[in-house]
N, CA, C and O of each residue as an XYZ file, in Angstrom:
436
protein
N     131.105    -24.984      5.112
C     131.963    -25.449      6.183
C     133.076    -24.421      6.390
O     133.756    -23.950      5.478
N     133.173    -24.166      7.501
C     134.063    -23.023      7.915
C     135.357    -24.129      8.012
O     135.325    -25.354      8.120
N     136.938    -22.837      7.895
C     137.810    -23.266      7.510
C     138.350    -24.462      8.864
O     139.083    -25.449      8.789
N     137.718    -23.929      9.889
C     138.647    -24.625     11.749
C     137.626    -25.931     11.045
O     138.250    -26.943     10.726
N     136.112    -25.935     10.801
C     136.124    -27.230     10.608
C     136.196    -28.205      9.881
O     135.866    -29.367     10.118
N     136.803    -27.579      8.612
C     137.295    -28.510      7.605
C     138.460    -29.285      8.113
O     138.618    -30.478      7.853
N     139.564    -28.324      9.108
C     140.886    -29.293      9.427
C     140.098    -30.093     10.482
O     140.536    -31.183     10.853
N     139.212    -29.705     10.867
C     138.415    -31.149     12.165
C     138.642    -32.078     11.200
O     139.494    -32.965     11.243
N     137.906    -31.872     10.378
C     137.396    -33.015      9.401
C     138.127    -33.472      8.797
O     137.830    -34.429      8.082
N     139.425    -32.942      8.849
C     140.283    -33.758      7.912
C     141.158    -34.526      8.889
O     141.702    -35.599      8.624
N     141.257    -33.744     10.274
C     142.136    -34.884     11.350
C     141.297    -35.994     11.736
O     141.762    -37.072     12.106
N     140.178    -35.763     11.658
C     139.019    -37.038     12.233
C     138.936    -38.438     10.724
O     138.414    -39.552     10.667
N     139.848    -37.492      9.594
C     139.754    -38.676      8.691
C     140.940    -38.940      8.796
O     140.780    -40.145      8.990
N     142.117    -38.797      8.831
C     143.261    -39.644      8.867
C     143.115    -40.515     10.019
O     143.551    -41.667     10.014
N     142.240    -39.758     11.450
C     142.533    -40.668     12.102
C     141.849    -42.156     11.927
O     142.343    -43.225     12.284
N     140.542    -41.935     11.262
C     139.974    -42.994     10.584
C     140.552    -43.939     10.016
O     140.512    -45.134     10.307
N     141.436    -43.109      8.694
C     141.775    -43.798      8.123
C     143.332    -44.990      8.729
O     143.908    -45.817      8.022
N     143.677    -44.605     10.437
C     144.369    -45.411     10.807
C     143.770    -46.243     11.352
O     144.453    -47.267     11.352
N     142.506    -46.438     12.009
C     141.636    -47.697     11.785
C     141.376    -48.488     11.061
O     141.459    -49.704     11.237
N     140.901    -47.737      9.822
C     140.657    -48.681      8.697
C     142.133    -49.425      8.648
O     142.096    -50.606      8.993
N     142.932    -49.105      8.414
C     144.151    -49.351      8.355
C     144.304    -51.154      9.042
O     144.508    -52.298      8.635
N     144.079    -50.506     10.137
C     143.959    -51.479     11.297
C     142.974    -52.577     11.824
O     143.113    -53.368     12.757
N     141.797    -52.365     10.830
C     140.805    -53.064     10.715
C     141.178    -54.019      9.556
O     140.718    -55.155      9.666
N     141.928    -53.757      8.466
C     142.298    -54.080      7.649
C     143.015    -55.813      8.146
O     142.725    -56.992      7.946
N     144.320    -54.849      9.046
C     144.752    -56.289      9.539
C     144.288    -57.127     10.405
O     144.879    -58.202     10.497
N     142.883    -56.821     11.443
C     142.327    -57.852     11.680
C     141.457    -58.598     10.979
O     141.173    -59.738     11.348
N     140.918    -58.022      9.850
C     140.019    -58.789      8.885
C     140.446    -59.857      8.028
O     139.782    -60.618      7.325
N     142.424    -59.713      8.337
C     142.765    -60.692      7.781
C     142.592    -61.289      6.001
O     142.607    -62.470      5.652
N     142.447    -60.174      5.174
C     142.446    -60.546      4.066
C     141.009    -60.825      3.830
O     140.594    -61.675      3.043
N     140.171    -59.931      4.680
C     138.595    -60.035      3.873
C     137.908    -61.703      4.445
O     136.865    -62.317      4.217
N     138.894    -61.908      5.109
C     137.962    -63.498      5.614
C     137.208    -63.459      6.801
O     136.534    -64.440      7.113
N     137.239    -62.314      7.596
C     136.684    -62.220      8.803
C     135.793    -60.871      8.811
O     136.164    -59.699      8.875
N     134.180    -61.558      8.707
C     133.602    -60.846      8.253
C     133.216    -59.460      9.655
O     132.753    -58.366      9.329
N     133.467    -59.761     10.865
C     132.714    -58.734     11.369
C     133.969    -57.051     11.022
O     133.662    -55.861     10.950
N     135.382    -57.762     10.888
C     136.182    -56.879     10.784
C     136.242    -56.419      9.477
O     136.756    -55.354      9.136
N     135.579    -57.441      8.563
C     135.966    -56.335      6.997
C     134.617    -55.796      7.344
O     134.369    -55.814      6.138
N     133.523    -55.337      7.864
C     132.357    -54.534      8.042
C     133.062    -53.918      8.144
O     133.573    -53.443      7.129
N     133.523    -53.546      9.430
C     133.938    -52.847     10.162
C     134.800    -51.501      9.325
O     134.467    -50.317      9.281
N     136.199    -52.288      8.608
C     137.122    -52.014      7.159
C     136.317    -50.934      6.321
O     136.945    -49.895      6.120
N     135.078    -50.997      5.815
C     134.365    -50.688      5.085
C     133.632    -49.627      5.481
O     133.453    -48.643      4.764
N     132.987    -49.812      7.088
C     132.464    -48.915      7.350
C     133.697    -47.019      7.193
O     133.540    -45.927      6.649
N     134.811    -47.699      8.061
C     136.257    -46.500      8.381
C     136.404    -46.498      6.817
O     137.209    -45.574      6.702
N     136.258    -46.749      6.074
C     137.036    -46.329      4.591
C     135.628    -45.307      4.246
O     135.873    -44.119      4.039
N     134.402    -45.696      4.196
C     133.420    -44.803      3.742
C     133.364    -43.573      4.712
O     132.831    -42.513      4.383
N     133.988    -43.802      6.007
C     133.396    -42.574      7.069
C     134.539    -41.770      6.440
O     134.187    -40.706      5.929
N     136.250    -42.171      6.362
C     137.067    -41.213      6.246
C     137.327    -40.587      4.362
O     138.124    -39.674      4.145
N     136.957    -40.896      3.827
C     136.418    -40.406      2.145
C     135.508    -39.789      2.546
O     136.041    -38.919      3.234
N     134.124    -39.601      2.594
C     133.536    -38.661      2.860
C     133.837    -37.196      4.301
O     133.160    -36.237      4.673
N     135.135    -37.740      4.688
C     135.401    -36.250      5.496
C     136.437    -35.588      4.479
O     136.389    -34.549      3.821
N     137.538    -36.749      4.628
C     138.368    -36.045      3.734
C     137.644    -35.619      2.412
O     138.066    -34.494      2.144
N     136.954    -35.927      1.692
C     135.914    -34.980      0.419
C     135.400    -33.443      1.495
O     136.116    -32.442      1.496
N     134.500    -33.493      2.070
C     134.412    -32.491      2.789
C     135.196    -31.319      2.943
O     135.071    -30.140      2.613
N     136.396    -32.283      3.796
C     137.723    -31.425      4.060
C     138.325    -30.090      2.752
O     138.658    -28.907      2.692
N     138.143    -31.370      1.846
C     138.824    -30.648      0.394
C     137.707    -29.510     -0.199
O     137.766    -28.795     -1.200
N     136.822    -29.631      0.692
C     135.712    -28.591     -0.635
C     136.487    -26.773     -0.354
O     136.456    -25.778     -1.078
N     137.160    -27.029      1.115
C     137.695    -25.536      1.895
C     139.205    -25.154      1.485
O     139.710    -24.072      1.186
N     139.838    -26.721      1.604
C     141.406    -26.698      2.072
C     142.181    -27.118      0.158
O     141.833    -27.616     -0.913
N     142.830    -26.771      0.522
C     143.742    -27.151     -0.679
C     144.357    -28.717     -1.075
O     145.151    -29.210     -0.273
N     144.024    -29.421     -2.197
C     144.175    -30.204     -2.130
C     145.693    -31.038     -1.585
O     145.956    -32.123     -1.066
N     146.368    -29.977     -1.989
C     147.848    -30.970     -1.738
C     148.314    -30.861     -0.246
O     149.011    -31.727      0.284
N     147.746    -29.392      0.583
C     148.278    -29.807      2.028
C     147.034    -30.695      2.408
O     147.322    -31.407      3.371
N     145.548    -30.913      1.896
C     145.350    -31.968      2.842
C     145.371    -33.215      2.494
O     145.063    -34.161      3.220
N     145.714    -33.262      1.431
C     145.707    -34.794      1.073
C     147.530    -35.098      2.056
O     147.596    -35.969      2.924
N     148.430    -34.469      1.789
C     149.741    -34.206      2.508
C     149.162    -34.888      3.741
O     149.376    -36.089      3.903
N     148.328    -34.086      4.759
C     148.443    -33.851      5.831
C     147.599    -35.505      6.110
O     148.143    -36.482      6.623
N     146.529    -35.452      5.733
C     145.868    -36.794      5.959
C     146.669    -38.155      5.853
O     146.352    -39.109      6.562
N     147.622    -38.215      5.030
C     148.361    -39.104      4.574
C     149.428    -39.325      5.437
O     150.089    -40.361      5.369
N     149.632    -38.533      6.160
C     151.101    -37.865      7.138
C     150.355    -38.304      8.842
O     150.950    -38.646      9.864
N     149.328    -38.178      8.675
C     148.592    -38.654      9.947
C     148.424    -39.971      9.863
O     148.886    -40.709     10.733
N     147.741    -40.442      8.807
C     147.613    -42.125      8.501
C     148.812    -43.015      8.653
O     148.659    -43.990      9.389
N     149.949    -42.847      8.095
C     151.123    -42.933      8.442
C     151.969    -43.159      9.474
O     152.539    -44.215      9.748
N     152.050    -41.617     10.302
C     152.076    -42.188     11.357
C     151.428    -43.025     12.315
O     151.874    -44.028     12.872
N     150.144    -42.391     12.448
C     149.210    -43.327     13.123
C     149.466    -44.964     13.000
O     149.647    -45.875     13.807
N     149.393    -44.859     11.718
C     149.269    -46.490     11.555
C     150.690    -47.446     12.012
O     150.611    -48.574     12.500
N     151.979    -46.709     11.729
C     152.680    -47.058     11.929
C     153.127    -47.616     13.927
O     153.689    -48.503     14.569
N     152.346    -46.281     14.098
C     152.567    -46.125     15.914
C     151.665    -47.077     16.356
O     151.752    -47.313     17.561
N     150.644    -47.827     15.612
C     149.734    -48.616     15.979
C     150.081    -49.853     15.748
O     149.808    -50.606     16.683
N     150.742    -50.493     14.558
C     151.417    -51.393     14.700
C     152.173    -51.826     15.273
O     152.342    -53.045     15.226
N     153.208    -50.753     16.316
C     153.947    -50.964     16.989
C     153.224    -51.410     18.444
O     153.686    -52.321     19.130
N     152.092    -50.686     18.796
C     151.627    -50.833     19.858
C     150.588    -52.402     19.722
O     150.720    -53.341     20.506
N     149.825    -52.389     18.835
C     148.906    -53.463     18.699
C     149.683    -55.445     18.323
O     149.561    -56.552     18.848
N     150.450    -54.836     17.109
C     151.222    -55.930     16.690
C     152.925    -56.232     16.674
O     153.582    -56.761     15.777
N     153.352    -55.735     17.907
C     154.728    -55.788     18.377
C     155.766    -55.248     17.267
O     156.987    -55.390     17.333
N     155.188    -54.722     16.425
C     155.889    -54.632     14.984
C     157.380    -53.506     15.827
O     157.339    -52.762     16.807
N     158.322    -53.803     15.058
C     159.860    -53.471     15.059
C     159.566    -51.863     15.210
O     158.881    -51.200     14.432
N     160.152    -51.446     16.235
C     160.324    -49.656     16.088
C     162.129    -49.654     16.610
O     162.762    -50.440     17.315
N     162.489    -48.505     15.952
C     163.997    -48.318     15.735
C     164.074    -46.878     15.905
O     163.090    -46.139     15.878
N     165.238    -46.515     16.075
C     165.754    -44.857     16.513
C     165.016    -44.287     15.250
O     164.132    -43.438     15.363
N     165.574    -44.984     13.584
C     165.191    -44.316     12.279
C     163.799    -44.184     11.931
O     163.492    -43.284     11.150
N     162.690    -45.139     12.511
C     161.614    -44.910     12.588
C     160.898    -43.961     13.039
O     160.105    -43.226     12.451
N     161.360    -44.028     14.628
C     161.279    -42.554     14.861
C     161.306    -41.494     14.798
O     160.459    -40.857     15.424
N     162.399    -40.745     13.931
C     162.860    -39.945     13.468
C     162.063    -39.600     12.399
O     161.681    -38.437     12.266
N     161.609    -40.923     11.211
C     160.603    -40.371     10.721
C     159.211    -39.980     10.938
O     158.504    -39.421     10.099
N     158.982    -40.201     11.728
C     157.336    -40.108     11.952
C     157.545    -38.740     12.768
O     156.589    -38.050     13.123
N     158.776    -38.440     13.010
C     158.890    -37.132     13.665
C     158.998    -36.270     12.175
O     158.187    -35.345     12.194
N     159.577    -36.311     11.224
C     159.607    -35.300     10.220
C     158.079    -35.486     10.017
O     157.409    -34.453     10.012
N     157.409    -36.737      9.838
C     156.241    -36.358      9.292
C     155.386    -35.656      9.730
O     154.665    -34.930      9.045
N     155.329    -35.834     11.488
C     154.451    -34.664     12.122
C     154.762    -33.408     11.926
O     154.011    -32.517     11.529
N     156.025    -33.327     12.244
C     157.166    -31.039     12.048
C     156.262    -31.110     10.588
O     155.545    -30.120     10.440
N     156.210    -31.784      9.859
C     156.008    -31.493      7.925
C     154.240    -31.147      8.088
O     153.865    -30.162      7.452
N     153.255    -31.844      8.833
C     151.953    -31.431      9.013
C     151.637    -30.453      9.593
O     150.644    -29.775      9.330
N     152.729    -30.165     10.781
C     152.785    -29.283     11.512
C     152.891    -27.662     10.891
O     152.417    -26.569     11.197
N     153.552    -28.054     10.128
C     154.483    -26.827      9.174
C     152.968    -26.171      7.544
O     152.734    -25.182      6.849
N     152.523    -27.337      7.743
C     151.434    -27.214      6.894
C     150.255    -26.577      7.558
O     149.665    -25.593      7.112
N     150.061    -26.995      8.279
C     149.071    -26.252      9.269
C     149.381    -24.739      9.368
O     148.605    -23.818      9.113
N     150.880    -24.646      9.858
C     150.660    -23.120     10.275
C     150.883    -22.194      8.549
O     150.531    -21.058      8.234
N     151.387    -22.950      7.979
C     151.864    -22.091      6.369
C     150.592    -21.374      6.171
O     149.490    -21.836      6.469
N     150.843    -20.046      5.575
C     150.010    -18.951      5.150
C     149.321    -19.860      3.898
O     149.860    -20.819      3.345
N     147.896    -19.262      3.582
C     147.119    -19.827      2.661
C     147.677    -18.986      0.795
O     147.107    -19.339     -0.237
């Protein structure tokens, strides 16, 4: 796997993993079965990229970076899906967290 598509593979798993995320809370605690499929399926798709990812990239910016995407993602999704509370300070973080992925991305190997 060449290096451009290991970071595919590693943005296509955080973004996963903000589904799963999100599948999570419609499954409701594993009682609603089409959504914990669902849960299960996004947790196996984004582990096997992010594994992928790691066979090229270094473990700590992508585990960093995946985690920094999930994060936000998930957070920006709660806000949008489940009215959840967003604030100036929220913002602000999910802004360091992107500049911080951002910053990882371009850093020399």
């Amino acid at each position: 796997m060449s290096h451009s598509v290991a970071w595919i593979a590693l943005v296509v798993a955080g973004l996963l993993d903000v589904g799963w995320a999100i599948s999570m809370k419609y499954a409701e605690g594993y009682t609603r079965l089409g959504w914990s499929l669902v849960s299960l399926v996004l947790l196996a798709a984004f582990v096997f990229l992010l594994g992928r990812a790691l066979q090229v990239l270094g473990v700590g910016v992508a585990y960093t970076v995946w985690t920094g995407i999930g994060a936000a993602g998930t957070l920006t999704m709660g806000v949008l899906l489940f009215s959840e509370a967003l604030n100036p300070m929220k913002v602000v973080g999910i802004a360091f967290v992107l500049i911080g992925i951002a910053a990882l991305k371009l850093a020399p190997e």
